[in-house]
C-alpha positions in Angstrom: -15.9 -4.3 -32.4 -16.4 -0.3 -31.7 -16.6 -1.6 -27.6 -13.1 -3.1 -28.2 -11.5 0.0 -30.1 -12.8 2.6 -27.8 -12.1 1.1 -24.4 -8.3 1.2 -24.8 -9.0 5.0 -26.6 -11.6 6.2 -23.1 -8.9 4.5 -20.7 -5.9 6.5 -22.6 -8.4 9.8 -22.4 -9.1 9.0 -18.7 -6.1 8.7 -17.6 -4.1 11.7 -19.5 -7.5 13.5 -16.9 -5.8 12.7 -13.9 -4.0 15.0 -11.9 -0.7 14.5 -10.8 1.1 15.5 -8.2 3.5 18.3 -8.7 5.9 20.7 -6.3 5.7 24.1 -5.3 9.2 25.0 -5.5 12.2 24.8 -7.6 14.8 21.6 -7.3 18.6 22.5 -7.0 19.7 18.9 -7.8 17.4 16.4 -8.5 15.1 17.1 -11.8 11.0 18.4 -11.4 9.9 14.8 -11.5 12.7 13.0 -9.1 11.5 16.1 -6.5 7.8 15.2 -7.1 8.5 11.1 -6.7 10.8 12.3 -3.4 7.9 13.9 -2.3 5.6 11.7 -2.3 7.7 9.1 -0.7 8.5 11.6 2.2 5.3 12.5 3.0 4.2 8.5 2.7 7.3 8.4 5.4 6.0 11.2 7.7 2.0 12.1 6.4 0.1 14.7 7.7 -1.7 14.5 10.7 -2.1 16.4 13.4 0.9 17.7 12.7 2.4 19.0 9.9 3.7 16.2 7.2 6.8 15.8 5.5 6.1 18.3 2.7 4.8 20.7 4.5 7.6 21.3 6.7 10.0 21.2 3.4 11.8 17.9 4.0 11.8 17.6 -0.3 13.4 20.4 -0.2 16.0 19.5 2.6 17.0 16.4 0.8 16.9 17.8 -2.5 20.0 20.6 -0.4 21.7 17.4 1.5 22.0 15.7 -1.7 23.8 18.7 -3.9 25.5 20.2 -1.0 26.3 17.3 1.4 26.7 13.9 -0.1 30.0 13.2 -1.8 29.5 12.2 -5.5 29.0 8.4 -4.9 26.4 8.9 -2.7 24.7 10.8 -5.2 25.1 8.3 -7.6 23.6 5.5 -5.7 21.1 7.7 -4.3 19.9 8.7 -8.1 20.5 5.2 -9.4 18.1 3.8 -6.1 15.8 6.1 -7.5 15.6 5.6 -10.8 15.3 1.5 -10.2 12.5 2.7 -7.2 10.5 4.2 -10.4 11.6 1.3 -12.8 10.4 -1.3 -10.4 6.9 0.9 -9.8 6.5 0.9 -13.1 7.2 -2.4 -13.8 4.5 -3.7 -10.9 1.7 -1.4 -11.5 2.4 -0.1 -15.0 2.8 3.2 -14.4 5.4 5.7 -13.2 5.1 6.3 -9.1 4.1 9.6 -9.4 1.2 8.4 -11.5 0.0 5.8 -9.3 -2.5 6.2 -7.2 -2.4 6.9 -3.5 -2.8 3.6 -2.0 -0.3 2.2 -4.2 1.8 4.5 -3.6 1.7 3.9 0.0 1.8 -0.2 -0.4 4.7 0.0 -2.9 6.5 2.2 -0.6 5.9 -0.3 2.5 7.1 -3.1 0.0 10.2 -1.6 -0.9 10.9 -0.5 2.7 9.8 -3.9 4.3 12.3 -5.8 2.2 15.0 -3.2 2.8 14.3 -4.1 6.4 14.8 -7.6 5.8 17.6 -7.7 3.8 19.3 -5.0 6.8 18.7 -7.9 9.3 20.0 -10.8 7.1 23.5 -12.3 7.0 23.4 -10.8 2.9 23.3 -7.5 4.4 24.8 -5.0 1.6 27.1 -2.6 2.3 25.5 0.3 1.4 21.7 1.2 2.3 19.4 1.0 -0.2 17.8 4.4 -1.5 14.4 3.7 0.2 16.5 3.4 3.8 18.4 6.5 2.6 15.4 8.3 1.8 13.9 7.4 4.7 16.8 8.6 6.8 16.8 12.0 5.0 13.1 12.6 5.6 13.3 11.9 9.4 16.6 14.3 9.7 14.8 17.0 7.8 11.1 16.7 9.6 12.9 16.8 13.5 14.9 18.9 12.7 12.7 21.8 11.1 10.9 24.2 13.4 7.6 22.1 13.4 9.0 18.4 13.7 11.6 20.0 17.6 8.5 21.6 18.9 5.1 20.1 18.2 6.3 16.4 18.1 9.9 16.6 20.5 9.8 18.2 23.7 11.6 21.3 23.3 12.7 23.8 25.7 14.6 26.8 24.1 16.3 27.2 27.9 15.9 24.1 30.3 14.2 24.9 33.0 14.5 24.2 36.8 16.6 20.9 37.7 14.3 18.1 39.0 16.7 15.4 40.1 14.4 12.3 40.7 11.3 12.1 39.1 9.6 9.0 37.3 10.6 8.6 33.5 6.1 9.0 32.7 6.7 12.6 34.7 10.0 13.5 32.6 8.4 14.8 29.2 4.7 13.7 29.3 5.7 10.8 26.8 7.8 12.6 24.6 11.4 12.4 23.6 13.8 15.4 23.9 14.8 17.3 20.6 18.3 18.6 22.4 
């Protein structure tokens, strides 16, 4: 009987021990928790390698500017109401709020949600509007290629072009990479 009581007590204890993720800076529109779910999702998105990852380069904070300063009031509102169901949903298949799931389910819920968006783009029920994971996703590949880090170290980027070579092969012309400009 004590085994029965106590499990459910130790898991409650446990868990209230793990860390969670948090942000280093302070949101202009969305609330401390939306930032810390948008940041994980971005840096899922566009991880750390060897280059610098989503966060690192400040895409939270990019969409977090786009969303109070750029988007007209119905994008915000399906933007925050795509969010909200993205956390309902997490929480509803792993019983826990996103930001307090662990990393690998983070990164499979995110692939779920993204890999049905896809589908649903390519079907004949194609909604009007993209879903928040697309729009996220959108957001955190305008804000990584376009900051410093995301034009130079993973575009081709050459402040001033230099001389004009008129024929070469396309494997010459950027060793692989695509132009930023």
């Amino acid at each position: 009987m004590g085994g029965v009581i106590s499990a459910p007590a130790l898991a409650g204890i446990l868990k209230g021990c793990t860390a969670k993720p948090s942000i280093n800076w302070k949101p202009a529109y969305l609330s401390q928790e939306q930032a810390t779910l948008i940041s994980q999702v971005s840096e899922i998105i566009i991880p750390k390698t060897d280059t610098p990852g989503a966060k690192e380069v400040g895409v939270p904070e990019f969409i977090d500017l786009m969303l109070k300063d750029v988007y007209s009031e119905e994008d915000q509102k399906r933007f925050m109401d795509g969010l909200k169901k993205f956390d309902e949903d997490a929480n509803t298949e792993y019983g826990d709020p996103f930001i307090e799931l662990s990393a690998d389910d983070q990164a499979a819920f995110v692939k779920k949600v993204h890999d049905e968006a896809i589908a649903t783009e390519h079907s004949e029920n194609r909604p009007a509007k993209r879903p928040f994971i697309l729009m996220t996703k959108e957001l955190t590949l305008l804000g990584f290629f376009t900051s410093k880090a995301g034009a130079t170290q993973v575009l081709q980027y050459e402040a001033v072009p230099g001389a004009y070579k008129g024929c070469v092969p396309l494997k010459e012309a950027g060793n692989g990479k695509t132009w930023a400009t």
